[in-house]
N, C-alpha and C positions, 0 to 999 in steps of 0.2 A: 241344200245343205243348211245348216243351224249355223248360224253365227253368231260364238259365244262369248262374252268377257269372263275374266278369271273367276271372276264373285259369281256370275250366273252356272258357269260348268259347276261350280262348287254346290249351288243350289239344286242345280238338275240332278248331283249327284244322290242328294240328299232327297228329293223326289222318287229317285230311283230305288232306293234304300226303301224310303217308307213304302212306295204303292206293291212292292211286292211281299213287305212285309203283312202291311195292313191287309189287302185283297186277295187272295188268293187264284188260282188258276182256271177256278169258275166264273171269278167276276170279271168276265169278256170285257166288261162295258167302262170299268173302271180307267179314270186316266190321269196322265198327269198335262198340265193347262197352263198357257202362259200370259196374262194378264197384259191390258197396254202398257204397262212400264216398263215389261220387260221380265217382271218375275213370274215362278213358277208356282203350281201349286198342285195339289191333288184330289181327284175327285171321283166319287163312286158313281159316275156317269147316268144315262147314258151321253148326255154333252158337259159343255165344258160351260160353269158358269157363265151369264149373262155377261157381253161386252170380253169374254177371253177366247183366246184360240185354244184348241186342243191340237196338245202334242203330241202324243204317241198311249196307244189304248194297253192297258195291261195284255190285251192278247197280241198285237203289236210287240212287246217287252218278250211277251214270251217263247213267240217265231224267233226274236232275235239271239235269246239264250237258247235254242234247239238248234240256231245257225248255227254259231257262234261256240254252243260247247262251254256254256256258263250256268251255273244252279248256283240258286240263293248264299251258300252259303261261300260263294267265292267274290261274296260284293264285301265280306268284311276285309279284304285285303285292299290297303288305297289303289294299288296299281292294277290289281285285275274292274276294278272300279272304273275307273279312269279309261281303261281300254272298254269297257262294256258304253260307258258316256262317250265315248267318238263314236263307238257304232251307231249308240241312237244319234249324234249329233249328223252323220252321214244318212243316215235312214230317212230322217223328216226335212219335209218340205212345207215353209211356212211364206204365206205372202207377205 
């Protein structure tokens, strides 16, 4: 499980937001990535910047809204937001 501070969930959220914005359903490889500090970021894969981890793959995002019973347009709400960001915060396993 992800262990997150308040400003980081907030960041993932916004992670979240943009990689499904930006990439679409075919770009498998696309990910969002979390740097040694601790932040997030987004990337059109197939890894995750030099020296960051990757966190969870667009096609990863996308099993979890086919779980889950989430389409894009249910991230503009904060609270369905916020429930989609514990899913993936439950989902990923980072060393």
């Amino acid at each position: 499980m992800l262990e997150l501070s308040d400003d980081q969930r907030n960041h993932l959220s916004m992670c979240v937001v943009g990689l499904v914005a930006e990439y679409g359903p075919g770009d498998l490889d696309a990910l969002i990535f979390r740097d040694p500090r601790g932040r997030f970021g987004i990337s059109g894969g197939p890894g995750a910047p030099a020296g960051c981890a990757p966190v969870i793959t667009r096609a990863q995002v996308d099993r979890l809204m086919v779980t889950h019973v989430f389409v894009p347009h249910d991230f503009q709400s904060p609270s369905s937001l916020a429930m989609f960001v514990e899913y993936v915060r439950q989902a990923v396993r980072l060393s």
